[in-house]
N, C-alpha and C positions, 0 to 999 in steps of 0.2 A: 609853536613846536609841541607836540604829544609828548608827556613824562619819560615814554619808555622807545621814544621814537628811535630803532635802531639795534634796540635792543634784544639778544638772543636768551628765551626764557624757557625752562623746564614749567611743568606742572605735574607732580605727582598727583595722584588720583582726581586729574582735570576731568573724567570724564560725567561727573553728578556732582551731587551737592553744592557745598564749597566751594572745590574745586573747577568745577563747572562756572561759578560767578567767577571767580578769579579771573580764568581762560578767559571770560567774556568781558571784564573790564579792562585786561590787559592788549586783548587784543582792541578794546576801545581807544588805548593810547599807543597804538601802533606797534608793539611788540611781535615779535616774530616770537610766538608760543610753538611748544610742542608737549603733548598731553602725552606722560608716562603713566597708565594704566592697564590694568589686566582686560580689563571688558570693551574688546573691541567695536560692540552692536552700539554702546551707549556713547563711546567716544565719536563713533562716524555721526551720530543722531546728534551729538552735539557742535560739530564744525557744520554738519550741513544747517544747522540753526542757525548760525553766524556768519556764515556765508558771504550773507549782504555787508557785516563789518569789517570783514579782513578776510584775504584771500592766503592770511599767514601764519596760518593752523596748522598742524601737521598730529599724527597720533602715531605713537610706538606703542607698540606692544611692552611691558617690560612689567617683569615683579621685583619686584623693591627687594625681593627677602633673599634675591641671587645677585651677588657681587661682578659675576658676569653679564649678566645681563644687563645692570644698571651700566658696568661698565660697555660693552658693545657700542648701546644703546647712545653713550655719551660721544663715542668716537665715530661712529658718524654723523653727529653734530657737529662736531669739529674737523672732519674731513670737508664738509660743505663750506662751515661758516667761519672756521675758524678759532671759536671764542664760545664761550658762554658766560651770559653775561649774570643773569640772575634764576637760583634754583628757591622753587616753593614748594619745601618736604609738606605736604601735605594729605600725602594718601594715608589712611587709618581705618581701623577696623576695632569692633567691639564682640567681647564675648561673656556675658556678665554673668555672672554667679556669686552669692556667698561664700567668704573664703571656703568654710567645712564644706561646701560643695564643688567647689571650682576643680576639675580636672586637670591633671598635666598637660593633655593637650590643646586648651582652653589658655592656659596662660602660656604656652607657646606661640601657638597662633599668632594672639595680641602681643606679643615682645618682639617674637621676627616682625610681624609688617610694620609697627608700630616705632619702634628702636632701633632693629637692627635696620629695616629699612630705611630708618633715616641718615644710620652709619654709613650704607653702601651709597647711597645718592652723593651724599657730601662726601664721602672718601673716593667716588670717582670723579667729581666735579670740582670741587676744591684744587686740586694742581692744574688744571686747567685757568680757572681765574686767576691764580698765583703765578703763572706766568704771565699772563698777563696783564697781571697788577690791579686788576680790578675786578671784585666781585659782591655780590648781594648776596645773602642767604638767610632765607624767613623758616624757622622751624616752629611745626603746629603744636601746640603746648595742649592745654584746657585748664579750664577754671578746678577743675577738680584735680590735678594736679598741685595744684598746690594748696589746697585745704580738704582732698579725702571723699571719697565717696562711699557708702555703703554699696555693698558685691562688683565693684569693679578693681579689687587689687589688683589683677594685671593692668588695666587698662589707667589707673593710676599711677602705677610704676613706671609705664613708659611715657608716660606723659611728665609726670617729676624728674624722669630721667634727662627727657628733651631738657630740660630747664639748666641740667647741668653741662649736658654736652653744648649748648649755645652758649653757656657762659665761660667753657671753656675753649671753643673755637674762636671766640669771642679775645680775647685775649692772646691766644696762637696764630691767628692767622689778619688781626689787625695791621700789622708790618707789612704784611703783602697787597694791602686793600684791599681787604675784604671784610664787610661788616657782615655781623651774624647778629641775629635778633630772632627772638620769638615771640607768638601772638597767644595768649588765652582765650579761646573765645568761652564763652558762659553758653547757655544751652540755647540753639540755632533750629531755626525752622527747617530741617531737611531730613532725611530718608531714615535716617541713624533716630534721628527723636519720633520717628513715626510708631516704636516699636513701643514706649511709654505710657501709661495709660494715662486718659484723658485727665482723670482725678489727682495724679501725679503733676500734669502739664499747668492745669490749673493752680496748685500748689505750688508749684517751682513762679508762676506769673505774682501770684501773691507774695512770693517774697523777695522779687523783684524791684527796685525800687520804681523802674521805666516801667513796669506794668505789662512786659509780653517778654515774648521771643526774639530773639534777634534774627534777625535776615543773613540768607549767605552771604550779600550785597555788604553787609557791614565788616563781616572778616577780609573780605574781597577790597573794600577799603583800607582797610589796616595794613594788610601785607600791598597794596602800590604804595601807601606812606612810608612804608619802611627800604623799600627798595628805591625809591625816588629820592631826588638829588635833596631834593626839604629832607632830607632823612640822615644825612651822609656826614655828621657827625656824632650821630645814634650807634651803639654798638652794644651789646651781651645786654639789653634790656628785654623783660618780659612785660607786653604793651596786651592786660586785660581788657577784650572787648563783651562785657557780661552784664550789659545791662544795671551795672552796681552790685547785683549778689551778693557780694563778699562784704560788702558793707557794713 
């Protein structure tokens, strides 16, 4: 039997990165995915990739940063299917400046997608699994959340923030079965690190203890361990996937 066999799955920003492995491991264990992202050219480019592994793909349309729309979006999943079984807030965005430089609308930006869009997911998906007694929920953290990064105070804040809201849904919504958990990952080979400059990349591998990058394939593992049944006395923990970093 597949980990996720049966089971009805969000992916916020499934359609690159991260999100993208995720969509593709989950759909490796039979998951009935549906990819919530804004960029519908990258979302279809990525089901028709997959194609050959699941015919159980699906993409909305949907911005995290509208409480209707996440909500809509939710309810005709649950018109089809009934349930929702596991949501992965994992769509994020970055806008980095030094604080004396950073903009208001700069640290906007990164709080709605990043925060508030993690509220709307889980404030429309959360009473859905709570009636029906059963739910997963992985929230994307980062390693610099919880020890700081130079010019990303927004993107730090909502990332620290993620830490509290899982540790508080964590404890609220355990009674109804539903685990909440979130993932750190340390700095990942994908789209978002392309923007770094190489003497940087190199820098950050050096003070690695593993010596690279991590794979999206490695957060993509995290969050099915955590929604999977090995998992399902795991609750409000934050599960660092960062190469040691922080060490």
């Amino acid at each position: 039997m597949k980990r996720l066999e049966n089971k009805i799955t969000v992916i916020t920003g499934g359609a690159q990165g991260i999100g993208k492995a995720t969509v593709k491991k989950f759909a490796e264990e039979d998951a009935t995915v549906f990819i919530w992202d804004v960029n519908e050219e990258k979302a279809d480019n990525t089901i028709a990739e997959l194609k050959d592994i699941s015919k159980k793909i699906e993409f909305q349309k949907v911005n995290v940063t509208s409480l209707a729309s996440v909500t809509d979006a939710a309810d005709i999943i649950v018109q089809k299917y009934k349930r929702i079984d596991v949501l992965i807030n994992n769509a994020g965005i970055t806008r980095d400046a030094s604080f004396l430089k950073m903009t208001e609308e700069q640290w906007k930006q990164v709080v709605d997608v990043n925060l508030t869009g993690v509220f709307n997911c889980t404030k429309a998906i959360a009473p859905i699994m709570a009636e029906n007694k059963y739910g997963r929920i992985v929230n994307t953290s980062s390693v610099v959340g919880l020890y700081g990064n130079f010019g990303q105070t927004n993107y730090v804040a909502t990332k620290s923030g993620i830490i509290g809201m899982t540790k508080v849904w964590a404890r609220e919504l355990g009674r109804k079965g539903i685990n909440v958990n979130a993932v750190a990952p340390g700095f990942i080979a994908t789209e978002m690190v392309d923007t770094i400059p190489e003497k940087v990349i190199e820098m950050l591998k050096e003070k690695t203890p593993l010596g690279k990058l991590g794979d999206p394939e490695d957060i993509a593992n995290a969050y099915l361990f955590l929604v999977s049944d090995e998992a399902k006395y795991i609750t409000g923990t934050v599960l660092s996937v960062d190469g040691g970093l922080v060490l």
